[in-house]
mmCIF file of the C-alpha atoms, coordinates in Angstrom:
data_MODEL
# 
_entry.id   MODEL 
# 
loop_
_atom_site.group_PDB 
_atom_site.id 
_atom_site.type_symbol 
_atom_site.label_atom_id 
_atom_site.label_alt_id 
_atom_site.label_comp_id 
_atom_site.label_asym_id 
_atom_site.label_entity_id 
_atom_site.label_seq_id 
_atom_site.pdbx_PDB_ins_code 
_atom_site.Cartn_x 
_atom_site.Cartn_y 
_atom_site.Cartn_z 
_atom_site.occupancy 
_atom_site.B_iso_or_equiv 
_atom_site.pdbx_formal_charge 
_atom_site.auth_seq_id 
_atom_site.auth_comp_id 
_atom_site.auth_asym_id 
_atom_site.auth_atom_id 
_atom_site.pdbx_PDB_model_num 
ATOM 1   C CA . UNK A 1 1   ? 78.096 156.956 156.758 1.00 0.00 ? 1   UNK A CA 1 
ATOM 2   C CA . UNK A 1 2   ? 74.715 156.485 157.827 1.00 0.00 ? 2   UNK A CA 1 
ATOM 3   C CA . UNK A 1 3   ? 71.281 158.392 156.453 1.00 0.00 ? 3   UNK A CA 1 
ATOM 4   C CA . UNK A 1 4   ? 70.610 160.880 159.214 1.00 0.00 ? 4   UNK A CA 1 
ATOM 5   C CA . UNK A 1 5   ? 66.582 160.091 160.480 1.00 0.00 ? 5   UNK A CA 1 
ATOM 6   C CA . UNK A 1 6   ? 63.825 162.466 158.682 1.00 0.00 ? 6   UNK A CA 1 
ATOM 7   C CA . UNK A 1 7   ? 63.274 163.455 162.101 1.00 0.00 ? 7   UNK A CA 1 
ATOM 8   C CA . UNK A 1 8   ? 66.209 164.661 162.970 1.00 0.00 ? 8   UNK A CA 1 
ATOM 9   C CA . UNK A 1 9   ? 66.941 167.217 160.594 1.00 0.00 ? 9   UNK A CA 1 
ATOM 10  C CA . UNK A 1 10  ? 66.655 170.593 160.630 1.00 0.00 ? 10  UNK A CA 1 
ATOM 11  C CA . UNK A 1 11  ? 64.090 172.033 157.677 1.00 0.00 ? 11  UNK A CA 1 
ATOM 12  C CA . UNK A 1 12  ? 67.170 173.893 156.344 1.00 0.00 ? 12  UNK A CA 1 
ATOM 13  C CA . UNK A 1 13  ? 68.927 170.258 155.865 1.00 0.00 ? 13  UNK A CA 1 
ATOM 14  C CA . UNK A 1 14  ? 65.827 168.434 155.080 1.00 0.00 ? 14  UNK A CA 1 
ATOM 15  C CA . UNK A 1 15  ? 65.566 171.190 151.924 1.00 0.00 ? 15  UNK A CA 1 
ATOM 16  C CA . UNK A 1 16  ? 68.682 170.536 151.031 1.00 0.00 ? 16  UNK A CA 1 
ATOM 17  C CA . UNK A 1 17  ? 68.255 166.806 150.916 1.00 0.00 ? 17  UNK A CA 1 
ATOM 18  C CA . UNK A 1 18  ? 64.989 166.931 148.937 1.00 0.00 ? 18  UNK A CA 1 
ATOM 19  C CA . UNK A 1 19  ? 67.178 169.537 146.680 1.00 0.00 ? 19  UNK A CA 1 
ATOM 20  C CA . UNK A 1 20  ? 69.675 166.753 146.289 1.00 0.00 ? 20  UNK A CA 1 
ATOM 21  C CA . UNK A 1 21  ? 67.153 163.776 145.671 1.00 0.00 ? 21  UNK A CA 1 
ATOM 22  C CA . UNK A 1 22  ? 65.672 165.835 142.844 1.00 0.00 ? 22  UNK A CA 1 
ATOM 23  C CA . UNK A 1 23  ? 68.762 166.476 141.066 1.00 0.00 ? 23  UNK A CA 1 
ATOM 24  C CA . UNK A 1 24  ? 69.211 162.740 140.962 1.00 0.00 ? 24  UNK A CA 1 
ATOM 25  C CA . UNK A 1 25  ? 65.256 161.784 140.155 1.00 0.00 ? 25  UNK A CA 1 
ATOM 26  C CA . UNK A 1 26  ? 65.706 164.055 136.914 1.00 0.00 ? 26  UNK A CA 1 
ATOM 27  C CA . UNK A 1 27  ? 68.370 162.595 136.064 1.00 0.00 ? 27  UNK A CA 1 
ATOM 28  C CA . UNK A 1 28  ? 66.850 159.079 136.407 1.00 0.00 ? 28  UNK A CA 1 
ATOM 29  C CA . UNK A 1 29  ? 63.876 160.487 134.508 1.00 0.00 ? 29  UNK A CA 1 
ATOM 30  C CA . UNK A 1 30  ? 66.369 161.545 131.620 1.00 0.00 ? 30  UNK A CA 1 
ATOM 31  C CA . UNK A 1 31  ? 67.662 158.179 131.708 1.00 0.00 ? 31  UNK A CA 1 
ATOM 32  C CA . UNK A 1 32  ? 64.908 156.218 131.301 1.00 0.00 ? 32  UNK A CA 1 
ATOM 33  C CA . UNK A 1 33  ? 62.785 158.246 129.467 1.00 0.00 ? 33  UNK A CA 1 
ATOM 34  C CA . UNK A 1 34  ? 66.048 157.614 127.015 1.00 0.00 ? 34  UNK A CA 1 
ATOM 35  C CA . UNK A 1 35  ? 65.753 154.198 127.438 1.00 0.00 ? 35  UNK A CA 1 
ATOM 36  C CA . UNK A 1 36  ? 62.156 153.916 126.435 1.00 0.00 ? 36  UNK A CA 1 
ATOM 37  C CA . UNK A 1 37  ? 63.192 156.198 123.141 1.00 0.00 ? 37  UNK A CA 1 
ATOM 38  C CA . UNK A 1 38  ? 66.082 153.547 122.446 1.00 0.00 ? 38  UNK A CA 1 
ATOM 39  C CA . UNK A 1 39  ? 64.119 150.206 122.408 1.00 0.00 ? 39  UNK A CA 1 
ATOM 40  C CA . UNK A 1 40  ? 61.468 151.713 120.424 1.00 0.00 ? 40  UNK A CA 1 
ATOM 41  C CA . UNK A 1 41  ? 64.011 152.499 118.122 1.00 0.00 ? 41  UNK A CA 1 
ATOM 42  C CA . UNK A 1 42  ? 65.690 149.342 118.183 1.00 0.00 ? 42  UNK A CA 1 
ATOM 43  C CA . UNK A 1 43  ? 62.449 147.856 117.138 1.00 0.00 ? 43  UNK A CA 1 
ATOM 44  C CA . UNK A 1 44  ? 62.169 150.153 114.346 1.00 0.00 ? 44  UNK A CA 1 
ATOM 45  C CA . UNK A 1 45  ? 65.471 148.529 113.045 1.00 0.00 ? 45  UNK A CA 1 
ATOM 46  C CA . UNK A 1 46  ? 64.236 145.137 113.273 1.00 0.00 ? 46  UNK A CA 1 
ATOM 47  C CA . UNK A 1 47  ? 61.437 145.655 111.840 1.00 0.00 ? 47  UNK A CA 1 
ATOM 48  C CA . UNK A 1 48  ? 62.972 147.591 108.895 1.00 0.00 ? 48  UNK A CA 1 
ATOM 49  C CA . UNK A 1 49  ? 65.789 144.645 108.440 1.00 0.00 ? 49  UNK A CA 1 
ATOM 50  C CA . UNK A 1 50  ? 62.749 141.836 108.337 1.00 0.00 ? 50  UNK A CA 1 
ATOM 51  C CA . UNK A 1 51  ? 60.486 144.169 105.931 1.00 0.00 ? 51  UNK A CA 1 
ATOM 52  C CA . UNK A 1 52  ? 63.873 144.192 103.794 1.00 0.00 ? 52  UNK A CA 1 
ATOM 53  C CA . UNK A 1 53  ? 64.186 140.074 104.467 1.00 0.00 ? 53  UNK A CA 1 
ATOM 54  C CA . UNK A 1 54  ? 60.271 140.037 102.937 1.00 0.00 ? 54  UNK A CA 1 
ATOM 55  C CA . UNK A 1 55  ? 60.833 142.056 99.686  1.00 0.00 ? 55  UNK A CA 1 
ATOM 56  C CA . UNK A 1 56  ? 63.928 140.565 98.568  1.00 0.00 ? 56  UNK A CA 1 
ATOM 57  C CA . UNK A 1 57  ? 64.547 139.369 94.897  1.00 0.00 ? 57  UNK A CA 1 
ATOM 58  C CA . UNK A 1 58  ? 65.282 135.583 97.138  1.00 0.00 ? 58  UNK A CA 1 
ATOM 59  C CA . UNK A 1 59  ? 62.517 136.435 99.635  1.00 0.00 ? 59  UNK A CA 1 
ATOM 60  C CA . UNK A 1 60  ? 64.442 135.251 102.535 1.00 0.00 ? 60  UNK A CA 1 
ATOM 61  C CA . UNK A 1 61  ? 60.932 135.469 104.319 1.00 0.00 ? 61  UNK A CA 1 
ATOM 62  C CA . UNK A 1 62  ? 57.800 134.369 104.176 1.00 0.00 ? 62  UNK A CA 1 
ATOM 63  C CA . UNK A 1 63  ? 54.499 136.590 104.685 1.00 0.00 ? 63  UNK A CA 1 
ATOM 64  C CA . UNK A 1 64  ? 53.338 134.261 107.661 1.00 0.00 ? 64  UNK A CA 1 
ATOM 65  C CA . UNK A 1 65  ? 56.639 134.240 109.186 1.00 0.00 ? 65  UNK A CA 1 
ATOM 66  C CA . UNK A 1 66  ? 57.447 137.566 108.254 1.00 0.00 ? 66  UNK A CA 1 
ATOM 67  C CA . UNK A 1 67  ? 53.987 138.615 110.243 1.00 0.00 ? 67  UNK A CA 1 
ATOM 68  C CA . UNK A 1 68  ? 54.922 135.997 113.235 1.00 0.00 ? 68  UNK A CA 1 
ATOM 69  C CA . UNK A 1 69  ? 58.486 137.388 113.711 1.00 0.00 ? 69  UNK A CA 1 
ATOM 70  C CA . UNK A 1 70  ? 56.772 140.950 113.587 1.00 0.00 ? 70  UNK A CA 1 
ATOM 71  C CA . UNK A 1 71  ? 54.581 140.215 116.204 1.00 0.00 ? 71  UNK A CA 1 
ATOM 72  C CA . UNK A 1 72  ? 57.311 139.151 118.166 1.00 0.00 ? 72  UNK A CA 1 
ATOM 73  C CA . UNK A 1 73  ? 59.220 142.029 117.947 1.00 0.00 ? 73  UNK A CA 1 
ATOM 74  C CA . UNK A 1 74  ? 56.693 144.584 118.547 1.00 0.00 ? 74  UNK A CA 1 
ATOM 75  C CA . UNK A 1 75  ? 55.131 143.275 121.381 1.00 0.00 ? 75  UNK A CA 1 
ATOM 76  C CA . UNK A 1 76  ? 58.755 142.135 123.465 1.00 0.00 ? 76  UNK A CA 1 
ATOM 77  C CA . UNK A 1 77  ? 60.179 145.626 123.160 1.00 0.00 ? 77  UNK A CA 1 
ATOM 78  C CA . UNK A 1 78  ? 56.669 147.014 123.696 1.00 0.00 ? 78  UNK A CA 1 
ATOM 79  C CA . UNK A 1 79  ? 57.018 145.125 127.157 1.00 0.00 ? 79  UNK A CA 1 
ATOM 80  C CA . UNK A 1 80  ? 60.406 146.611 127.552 1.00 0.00 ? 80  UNK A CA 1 
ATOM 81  C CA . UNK A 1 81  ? 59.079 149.594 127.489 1.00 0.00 ? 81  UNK A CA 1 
ATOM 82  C CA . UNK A 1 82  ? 56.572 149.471 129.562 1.00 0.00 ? 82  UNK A CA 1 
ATOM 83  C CA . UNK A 1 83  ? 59.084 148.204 132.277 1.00 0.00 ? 83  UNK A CA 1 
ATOM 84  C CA . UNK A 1 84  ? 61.067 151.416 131.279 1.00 0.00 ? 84  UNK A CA 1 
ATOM 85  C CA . UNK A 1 85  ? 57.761 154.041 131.581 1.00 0.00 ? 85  UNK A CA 1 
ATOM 86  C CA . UNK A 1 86  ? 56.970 152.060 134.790 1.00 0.00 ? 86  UNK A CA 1 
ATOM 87  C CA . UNK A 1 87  ? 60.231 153.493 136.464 1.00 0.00 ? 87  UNK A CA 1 
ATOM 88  C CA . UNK A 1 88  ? 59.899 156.636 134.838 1.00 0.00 ? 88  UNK A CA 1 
ATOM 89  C CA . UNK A 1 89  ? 56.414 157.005 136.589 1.00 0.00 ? 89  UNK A CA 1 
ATOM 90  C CA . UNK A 1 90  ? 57.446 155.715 139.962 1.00 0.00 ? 90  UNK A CA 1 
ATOM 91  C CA . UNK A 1 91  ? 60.228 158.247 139.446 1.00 0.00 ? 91  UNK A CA 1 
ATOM 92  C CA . UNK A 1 92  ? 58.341 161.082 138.317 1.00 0.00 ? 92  UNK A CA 1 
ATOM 93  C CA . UNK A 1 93  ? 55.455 160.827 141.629 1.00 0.00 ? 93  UNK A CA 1 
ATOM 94  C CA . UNK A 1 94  ? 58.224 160.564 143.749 1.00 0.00 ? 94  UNK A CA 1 
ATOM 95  C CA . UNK A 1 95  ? 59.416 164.067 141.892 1.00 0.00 ? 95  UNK A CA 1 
ATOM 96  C CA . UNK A 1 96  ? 56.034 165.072 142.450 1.00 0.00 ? 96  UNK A CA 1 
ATOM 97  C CA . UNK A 1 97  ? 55.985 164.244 146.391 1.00 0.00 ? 97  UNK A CA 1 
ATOM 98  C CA . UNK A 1 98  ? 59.549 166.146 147.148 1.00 0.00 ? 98  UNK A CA 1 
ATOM 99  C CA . UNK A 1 99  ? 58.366 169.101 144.913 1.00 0.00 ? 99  UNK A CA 1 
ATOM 100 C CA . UNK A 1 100 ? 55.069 169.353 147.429 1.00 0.00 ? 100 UNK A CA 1 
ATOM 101 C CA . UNK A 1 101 ? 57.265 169.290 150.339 1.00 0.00 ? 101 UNK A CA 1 
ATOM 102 C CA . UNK A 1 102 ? 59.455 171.951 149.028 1.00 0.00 ? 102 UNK A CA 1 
ATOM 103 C CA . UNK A 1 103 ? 56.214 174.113 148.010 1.00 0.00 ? 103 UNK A CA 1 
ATOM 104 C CA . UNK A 1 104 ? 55.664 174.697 151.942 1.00 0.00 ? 104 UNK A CA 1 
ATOM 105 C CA . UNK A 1 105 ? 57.641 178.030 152.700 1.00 0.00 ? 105 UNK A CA 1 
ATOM 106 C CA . UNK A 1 106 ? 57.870 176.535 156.296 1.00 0.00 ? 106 UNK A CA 1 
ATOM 107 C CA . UNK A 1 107 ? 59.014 173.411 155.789 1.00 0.00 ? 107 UNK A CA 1 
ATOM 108 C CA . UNK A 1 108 ? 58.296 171.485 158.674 1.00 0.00 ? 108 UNK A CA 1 
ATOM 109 C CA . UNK A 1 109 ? 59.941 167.790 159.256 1.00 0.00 ? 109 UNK A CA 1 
ATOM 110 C CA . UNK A 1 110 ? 57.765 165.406 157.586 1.00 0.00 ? 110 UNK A CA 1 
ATOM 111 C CA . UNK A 1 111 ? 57.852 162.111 159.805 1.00 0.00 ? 111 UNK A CA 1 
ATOM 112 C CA . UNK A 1 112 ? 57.025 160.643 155.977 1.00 0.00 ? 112 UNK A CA 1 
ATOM 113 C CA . UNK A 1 113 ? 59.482 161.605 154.682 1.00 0.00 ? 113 UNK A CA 1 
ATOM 114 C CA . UNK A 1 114 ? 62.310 159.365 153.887 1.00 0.00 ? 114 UNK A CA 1 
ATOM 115 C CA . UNK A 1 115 ? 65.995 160.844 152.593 1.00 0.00 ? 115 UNK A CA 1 
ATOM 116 C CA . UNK A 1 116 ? 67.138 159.757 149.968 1.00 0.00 ? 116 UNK A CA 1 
ATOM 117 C CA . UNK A 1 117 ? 64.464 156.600 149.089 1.00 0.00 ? 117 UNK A CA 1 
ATOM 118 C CA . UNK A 1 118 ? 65.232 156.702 145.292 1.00 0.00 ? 118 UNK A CA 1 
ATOM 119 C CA . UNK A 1 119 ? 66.197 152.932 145.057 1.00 0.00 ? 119 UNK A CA 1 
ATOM 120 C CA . UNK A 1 120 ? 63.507 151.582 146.286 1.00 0.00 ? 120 UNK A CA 1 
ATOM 121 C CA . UNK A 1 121 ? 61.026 153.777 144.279 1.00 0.00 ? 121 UNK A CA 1 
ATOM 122 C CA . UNK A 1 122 ? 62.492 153.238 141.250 1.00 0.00 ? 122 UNK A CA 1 
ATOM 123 C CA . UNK A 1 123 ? 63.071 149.261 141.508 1.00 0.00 ? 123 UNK A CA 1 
ATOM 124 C CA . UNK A 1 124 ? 60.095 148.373 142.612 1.00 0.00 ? 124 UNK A CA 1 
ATOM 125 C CA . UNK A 1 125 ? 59.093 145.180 140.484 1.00 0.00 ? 125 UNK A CA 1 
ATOM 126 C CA . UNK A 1 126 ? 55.471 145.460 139.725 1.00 0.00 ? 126 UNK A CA 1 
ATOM 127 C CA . UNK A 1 127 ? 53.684 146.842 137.372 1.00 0.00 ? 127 UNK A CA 1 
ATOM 128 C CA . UNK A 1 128 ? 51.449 148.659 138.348 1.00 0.00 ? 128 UNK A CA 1 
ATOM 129 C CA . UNK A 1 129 ? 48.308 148.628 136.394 1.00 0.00 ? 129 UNK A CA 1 
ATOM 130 C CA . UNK A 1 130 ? 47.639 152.476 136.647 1.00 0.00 ? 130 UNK A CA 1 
ATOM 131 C CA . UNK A 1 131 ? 50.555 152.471 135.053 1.00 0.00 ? 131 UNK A CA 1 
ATOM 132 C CA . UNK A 1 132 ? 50.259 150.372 132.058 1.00 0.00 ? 132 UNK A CA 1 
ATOM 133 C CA . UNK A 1 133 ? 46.696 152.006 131.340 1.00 0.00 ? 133 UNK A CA 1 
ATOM 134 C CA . UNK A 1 134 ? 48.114 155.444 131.523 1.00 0.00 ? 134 UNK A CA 1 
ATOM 135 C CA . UNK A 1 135 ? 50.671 155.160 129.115 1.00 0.00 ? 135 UNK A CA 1 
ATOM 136 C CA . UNK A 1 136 ? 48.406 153.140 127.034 1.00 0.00 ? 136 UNK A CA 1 
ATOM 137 C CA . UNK A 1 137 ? 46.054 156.012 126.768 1.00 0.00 ? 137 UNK A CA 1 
ATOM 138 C CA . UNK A 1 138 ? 49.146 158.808 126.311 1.00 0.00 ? 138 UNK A CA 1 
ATOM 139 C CA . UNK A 1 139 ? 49.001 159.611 122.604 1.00 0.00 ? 139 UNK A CA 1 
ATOM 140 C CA . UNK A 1 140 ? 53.144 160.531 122.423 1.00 0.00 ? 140 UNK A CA 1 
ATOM 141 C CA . UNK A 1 141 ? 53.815 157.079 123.845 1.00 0.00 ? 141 UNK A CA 1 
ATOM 142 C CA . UNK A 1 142 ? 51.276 154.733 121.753 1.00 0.00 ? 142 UNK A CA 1 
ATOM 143 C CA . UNK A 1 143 ? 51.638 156.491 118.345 1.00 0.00 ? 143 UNK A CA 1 
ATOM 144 C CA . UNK A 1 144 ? 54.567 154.929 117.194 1.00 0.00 ? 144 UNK A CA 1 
ATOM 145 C CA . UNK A 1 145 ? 53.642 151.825 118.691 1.00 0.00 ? 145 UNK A CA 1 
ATOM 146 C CA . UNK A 1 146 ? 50.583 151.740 116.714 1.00 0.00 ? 146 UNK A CA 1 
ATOM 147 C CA . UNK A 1 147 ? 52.982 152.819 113.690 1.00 0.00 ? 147 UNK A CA 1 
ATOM 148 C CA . UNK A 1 148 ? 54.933 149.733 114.966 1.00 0.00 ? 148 UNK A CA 1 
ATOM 149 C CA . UNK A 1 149 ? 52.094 147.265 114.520 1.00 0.00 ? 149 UNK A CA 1 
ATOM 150 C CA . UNK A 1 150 ? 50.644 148.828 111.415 1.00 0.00 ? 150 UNK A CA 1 
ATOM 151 C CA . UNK A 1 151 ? 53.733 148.814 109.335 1.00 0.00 ? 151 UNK A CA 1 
ATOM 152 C CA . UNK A 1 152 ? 54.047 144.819 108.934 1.00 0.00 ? 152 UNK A CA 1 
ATOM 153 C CA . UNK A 1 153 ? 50.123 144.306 108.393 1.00 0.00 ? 153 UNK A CA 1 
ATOM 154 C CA . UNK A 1 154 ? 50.914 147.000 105.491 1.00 0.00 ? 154 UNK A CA 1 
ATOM 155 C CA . UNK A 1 155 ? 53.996 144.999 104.345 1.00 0.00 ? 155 UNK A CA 1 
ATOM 156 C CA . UNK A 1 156 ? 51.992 141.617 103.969 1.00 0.00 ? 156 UNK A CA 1 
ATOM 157 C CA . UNK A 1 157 ? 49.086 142.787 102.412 1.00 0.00 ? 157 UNK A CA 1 
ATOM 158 C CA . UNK A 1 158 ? 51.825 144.599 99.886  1.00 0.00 ? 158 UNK A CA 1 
ATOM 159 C CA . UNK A 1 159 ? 53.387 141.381 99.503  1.00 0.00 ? 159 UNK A CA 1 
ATOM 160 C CA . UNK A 1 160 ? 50.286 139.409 99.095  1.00 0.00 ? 160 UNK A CA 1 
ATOM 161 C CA . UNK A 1 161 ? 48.561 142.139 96.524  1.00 0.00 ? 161 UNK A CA 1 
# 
């Protein structure tokens, strides 16, 4: 069945539509706001089974390599999650737009407005920049990143000491 044109809905069925699309973007926003939590703690488990390879009584690992393989892990699943935070934000100004249009007590048909466009605001494949730089400077996102990074320069210079 095919999505009825923005202009030809009523305001009572456009509400209801932008009711429905926010039911579903909160639920995305759940989802990959879960997401983000998950690889970061993923890379807390790598990181804990290498720091356990590096203090070993047979020292599986090496400081350098221990510090290269940390590296490696940090930044790939800090990557991830950008990609994760960039659908989240997408998402979430999306959320934003529909909540504006419901804020209008007489909700007029918005010729911008687009039922149901959740796919392609959410899959979009760029990264933006905005983005990037605004989760960069959010303090609950880059705190345990920055515990992610510190924790193997900590480990080598306990190994090394």
């Amino acid at each position: 069945m095919p999505v009825p044109d923005a202009n030809s809905l009523t305001a009572a069925d456009q509400r209801k539509e932008i009711i429905e699309e926010l039911k579903i973007i909160q639920d995305i926003l759940l989802k990959q706001e879960s997401y983000a939590i998950g690889t970061m703690q993923q890379a807390f488990v790598i990181l804990a089974a290498l720091v356990v390879a590096l203090f070993s009584r047979n020292a599986a690992l090496e400081p350098p390599m221990f510090a290269w393989l940390s590296c490696i892990v940090v930044l790939s699943f800090l990557y991830v999650q950008i990609i994760y935070r960039a659908a989240f934000h997408r998402a979430r100004d999306r959320s934003h737009y529909l909540q504006r249009l419901l804020g209008n007590r007489v909700l007029q048909s918005d010729p911008a407005y687009e039922p149901f466009k959740i796919f392609e605001t959410v899959n979009d494949p760029r990264l933006e920049r905005r983005v990037v730089f605004q989760d960069l400077n959010n303090a609950r996102f880059m705190v345990p990143n920055i515990t992610l990074c510190i924790i193997p320069v900590f480990c080598v210079w306990l190994k090394l000491f």
